[in-house]
LOTOR-640459 format. One record per residue (C-alpha): residue in one letter; x, y, z. Coordinates in steps of 0.05 Angstrom, whole numbers, padded with zeros to 5 digits, always signed. Example, Ala and Ser with C-alpha at 12.3 -4.5 7.8 and 13.67 -1.06 7.14 Angstrom:
<rs>
A+00246-00090+00156S+00273-00021+00143
</rs>
This chain:
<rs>
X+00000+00000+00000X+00054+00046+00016X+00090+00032-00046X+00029+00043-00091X+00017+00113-00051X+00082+00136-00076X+00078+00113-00143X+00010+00149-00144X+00050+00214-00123X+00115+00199-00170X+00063+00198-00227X+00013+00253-00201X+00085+00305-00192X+00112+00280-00262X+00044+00292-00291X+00038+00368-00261X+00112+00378-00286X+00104+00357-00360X+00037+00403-00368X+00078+00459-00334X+00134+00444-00381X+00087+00447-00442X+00056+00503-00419X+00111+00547-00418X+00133+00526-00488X+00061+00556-00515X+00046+00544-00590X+00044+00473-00611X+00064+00439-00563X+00009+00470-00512X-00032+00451-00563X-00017+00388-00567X-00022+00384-00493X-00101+00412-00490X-00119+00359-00539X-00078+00299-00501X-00120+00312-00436X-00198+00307-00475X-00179+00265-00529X-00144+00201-00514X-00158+00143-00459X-00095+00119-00470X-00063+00179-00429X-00055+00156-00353X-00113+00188-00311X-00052+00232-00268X-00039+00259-00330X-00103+00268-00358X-00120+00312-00305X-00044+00352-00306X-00057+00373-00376X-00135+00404-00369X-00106+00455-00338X-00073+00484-00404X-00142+00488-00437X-00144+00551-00395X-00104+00548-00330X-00028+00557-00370X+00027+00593-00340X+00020+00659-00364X+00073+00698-00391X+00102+00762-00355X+00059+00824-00370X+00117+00868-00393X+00126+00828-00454X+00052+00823-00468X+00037+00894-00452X+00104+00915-00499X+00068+00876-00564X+00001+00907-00544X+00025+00972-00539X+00058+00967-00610X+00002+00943-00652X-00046+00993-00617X+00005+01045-00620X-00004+01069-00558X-00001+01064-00477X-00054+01011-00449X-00070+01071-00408X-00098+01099-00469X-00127+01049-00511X-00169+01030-00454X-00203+01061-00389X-00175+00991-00348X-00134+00938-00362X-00122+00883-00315X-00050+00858-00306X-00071+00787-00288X-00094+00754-00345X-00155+00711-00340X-00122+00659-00382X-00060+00631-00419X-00070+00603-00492X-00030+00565-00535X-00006+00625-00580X-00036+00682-00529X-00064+00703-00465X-00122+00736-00438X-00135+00797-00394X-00200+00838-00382X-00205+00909-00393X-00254+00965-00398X-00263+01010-00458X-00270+01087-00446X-00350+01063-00472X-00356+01033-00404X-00364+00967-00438X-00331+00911-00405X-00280+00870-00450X-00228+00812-00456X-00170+00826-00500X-00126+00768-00528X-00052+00786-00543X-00005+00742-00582X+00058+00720-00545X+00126+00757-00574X+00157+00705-00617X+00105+00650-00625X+00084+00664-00695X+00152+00666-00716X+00177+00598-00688X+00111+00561-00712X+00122+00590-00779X+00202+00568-00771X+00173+00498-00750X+00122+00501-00811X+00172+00528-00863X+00200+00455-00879X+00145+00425-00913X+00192+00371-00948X+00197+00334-00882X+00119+00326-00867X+00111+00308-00936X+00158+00258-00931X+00134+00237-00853X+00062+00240-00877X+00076+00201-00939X+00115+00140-00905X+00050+00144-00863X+00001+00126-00908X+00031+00105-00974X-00025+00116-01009X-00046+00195-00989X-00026+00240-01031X+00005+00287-00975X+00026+00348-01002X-00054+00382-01004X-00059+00350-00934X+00001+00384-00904X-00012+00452-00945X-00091+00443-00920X-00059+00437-00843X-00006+00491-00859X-00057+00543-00882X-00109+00534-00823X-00042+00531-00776X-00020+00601-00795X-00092+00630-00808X-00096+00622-00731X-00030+00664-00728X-00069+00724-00753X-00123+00757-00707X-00152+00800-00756X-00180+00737-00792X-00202+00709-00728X-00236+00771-00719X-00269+00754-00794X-00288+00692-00774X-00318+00714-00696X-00363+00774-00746X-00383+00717-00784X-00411+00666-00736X-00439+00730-00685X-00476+00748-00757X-00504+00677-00766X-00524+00667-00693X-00545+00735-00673X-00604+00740-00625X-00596+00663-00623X-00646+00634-00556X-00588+00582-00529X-00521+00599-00583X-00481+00664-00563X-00419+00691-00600X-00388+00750-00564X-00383+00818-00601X-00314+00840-00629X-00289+00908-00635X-00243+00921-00689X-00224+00990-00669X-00188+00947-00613X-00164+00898-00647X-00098+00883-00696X-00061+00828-00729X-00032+00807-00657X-00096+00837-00617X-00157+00815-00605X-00218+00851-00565X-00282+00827-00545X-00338+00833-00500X-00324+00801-00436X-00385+00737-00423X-00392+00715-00362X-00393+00640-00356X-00377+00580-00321X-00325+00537-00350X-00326+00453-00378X-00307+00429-00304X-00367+00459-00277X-00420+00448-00334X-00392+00371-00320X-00420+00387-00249X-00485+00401-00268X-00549+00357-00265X-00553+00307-00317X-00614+00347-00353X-00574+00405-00355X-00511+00362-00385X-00560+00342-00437X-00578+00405-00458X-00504+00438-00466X-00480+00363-00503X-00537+00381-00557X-00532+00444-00559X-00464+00433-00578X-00481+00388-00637X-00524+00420-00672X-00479+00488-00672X-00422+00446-00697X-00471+00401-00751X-00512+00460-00767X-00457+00503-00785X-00431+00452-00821X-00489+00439-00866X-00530+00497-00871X-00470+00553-00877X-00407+00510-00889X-00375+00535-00838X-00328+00493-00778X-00303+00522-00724X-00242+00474-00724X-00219+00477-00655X-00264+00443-00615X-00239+00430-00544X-00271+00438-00464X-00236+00510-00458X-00264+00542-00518X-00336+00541-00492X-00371+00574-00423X-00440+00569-00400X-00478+00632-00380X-00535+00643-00337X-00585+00640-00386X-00575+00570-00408X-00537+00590-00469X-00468+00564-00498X-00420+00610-00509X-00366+00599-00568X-00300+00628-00563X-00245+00624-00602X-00248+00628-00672X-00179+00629-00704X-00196+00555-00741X-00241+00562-00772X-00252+00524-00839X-00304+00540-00908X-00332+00484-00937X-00340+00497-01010X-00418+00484-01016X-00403+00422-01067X-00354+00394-01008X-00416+00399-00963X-00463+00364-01013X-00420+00306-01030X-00406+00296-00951X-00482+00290-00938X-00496+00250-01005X-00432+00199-00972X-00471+00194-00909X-00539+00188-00928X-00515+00128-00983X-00487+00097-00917X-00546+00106-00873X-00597+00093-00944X-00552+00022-00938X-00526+00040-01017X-00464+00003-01017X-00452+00017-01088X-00471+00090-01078X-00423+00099-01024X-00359+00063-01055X-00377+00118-01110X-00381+00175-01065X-00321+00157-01037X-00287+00150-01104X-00325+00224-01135X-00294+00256-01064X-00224+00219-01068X-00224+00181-01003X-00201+00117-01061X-00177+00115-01133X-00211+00076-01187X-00159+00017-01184X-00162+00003-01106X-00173-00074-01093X-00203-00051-01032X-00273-00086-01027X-00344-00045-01016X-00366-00086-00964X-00295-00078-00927X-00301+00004-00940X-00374+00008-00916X-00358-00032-00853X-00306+00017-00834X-00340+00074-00842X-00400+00044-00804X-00371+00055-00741X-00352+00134-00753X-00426+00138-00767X-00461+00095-00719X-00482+00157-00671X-00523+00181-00721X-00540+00107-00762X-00602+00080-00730X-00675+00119-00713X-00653+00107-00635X-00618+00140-00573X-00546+00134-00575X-00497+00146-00516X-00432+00181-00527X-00383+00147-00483X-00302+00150-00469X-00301+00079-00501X-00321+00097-00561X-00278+00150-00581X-00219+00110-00555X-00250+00062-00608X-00257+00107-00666X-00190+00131-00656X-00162+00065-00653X-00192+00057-00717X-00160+00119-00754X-00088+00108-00720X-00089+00034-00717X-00143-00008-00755X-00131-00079-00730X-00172-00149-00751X-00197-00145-00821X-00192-00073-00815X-00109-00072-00812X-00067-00027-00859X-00136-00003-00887X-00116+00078-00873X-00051+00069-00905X-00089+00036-00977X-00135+00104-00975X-00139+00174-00989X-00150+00238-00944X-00182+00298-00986X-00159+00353-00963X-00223+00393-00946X-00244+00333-00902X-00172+00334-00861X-00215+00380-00813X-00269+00346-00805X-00230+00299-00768X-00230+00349-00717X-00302+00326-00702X-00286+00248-00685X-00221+00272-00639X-00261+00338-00620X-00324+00340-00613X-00338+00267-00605X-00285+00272-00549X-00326+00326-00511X-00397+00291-00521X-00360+00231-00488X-00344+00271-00424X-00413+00291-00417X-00435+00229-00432X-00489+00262-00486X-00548+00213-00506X-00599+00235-00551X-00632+00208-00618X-00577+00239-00659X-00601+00209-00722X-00665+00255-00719X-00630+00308-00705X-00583+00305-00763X-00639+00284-00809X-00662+00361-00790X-00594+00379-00824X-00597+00334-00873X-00670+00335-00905X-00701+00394-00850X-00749+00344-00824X-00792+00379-00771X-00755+00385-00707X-00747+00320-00651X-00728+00352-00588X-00747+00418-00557X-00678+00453-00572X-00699+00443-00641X-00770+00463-00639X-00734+00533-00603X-00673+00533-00656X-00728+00524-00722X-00780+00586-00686X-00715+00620-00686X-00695+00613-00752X-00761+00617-00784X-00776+00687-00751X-00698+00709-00778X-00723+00693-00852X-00792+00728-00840X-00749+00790-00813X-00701+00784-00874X-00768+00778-00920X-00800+00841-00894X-00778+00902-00945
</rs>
């Protein structure tokens, strides 16, 4: 017993100093440390717990240095720019920290500065693009990695660049404006640069509590969560591609509140159609239909002596939340499953990911099986997701009272829109 009480403490200290270490080396690395502690069940439980503090508990970086890049893309004193500005920051990021702040309005804001240096050494770690073609294409011998890696490249250095996340924040607020249980907060571009970032500060409670709340209450934030991801997806080809437990806060009012918008990736709208025609072949049972759609998309060439029945089996488990008119339960074992599957097909499935093809616009939408799927899992989310994605797919009346709320919502929008 003794021994197995310090083992628990060797691992629980070497957990809290690998997080720490990864949190002071910010950009990709942090990164890769936020989605280690939501994503995978083959990280020790120690650790698990070490690394959910970078989704927004970092070590932050001394406020000279942020204040310094502030100062010069504002061009001017903090003083100035704004009628407060908190020292402490409410929270570290992978490529920037946090700190509320007043404007001279009297409206409460956060602002988000970029750390000195980080876009420079993730472009520096970017720049050599022969080596991740060459890792990616040892990897799966038959991708064709170079628009994979230029696909992960761009989105990787869009989020470098706060005046497109600013874009991108304008564009979902737009979409989801008044919305009864979606809120985006308000940006202010006066405020805001290339390395600065200012919105209005929401008040919220963070993933660790909302996993605190009563199960009906869990419920509600797990599907509210898919249908903003699936109906942004589908009805304005839109992904916010960074899906993970520190990006989102629930307010008083029962609303989820989106933050973070610096991945975000546009579907083109035939992208979106031949996704939804590859699913619903799948879920229609057209095993023909979906080899072909997986051929017309480029997930296979014409020559692969990869059977249909082999392909659709695969692919059935990816799409087995949504496959059958019944209540499914997201659950830690089967995203641990589902990733298996991607990383490390075994049985009849083995070496199947290295005989196929990743189209580039879809290299996101894995994002949703490690992401989102991951998230649903914590909160345990059960609903009849195949109704509510037949909403998205066909708009079939609404299944659940989220979506009788969401479809009032929308339909009143397009009256307002209609009206001269």
């Amino acid at each position: 017993e003794r021994r197995e009480r310090i083992d628990e403490a060797r691992r629980r200290a070497d957990a809290e100093r690998v997080a720490q270490t990864m949190g002071q080396m910010k950009g990709a690395f942090m990164k890769l440390g936020q989605m280690l502690s939501f994503v995978s069940e083959d990280i020790p439980a120690e650790m698990r717990s070490a690394l959910a503090a970078l989704q927004a508990e970092a070590p932050p970086m001394d406020f000279a240095l942020v204040r310094d890049v502030a100062e010069r893309e504002l061009g001017q004193p903090l003083e100035r720019a704004f009628a407060r500005f908190d020292a402490t920051p409410l929270a570290a990021a992978s490529i920037g920290q946090v700190h509320r702040a007043r404007l001279a309005s009297g409206q409460d804001v956060v602002v988000k500065i970029q750390y000195p240096g980080v876009a420079e050494a993730i472009r520096a770690d970017l720049a050599n693009v022969a080596v991740l073609y060459s890792l990616m294409g040892m990897a799966y011998p038959a991708l064709d990695p170079k628009p994979v890696v230029d696909e992960l490249r761009a989105r990787t250095l869009e989020e470098l660049d706060y005046a497109h996340e600013l874009e991108n924040q304008q564009l979902f607020a737009a979409l989801y404006a008044g919305h009864p249980f979606i809120r985006v907060p308000r940006v202010f571009p006066e405020h805001s640069t290339g390395r600065v970032l200012t919105m209005e500060y929401v008040e919220g409670t963070r993933f660790s509590g909302v996993l605190e709340l009563d199960d009906t209450r869990r419920q509600r934030v797990a599907e509210i969560l898919y249908r903003f991801v699936f109906g942004s997806i589908h009805r304005h080809g839109v992904f916010n591609g960074d899906p993970h437990p520190g990006n989102y806060l629930y307010d008083a009012e029962g609303r989820v509140v989106f933050l973070d918008f610096g991945c975000v990736k546009h579907f083109p709208p035939e992208m979106v159609e031949g996704w939804r025609s590859l699913v619903v072949a799948h879920l229609e049972g057209a095993r023909d239909r979906f080899r072909g759609q997986l051929l017309r998309l480029g997930f296979i060439g014409p020559d692969t002596p990869l059977s249909t029945d082999l392909l659709y089996d695969y692919f059935e488990y990816f799409y087995r939340p949504i496959h059958e008119d019944r209540e499914f339960t997201f659950s830690r074992e089967y995203n641990a499953a589902s990733l298996k599957l991607v990383f490390a097909p075994d049985g009849r499935f083995a070496g199947l990911t290295k005989r196929t093809n990743m189209p580039p616009d879809f290299v996101f939408v894995n994002r949703i099986q490690w992401g989102v799927y991951s998230i649903l899992g914590q909160l345990e989310a059960r609903a009849n997701f195949h109704r509510i994605q037949r909403e998205l797919f066909f708009d079939e009346p609404p299944s659940t009272e989220l979506g009788r709320i969401d479809a009032a919502w929308r339909a009143s929008r397009r009256a307002a829109e209609a009206t001269p």
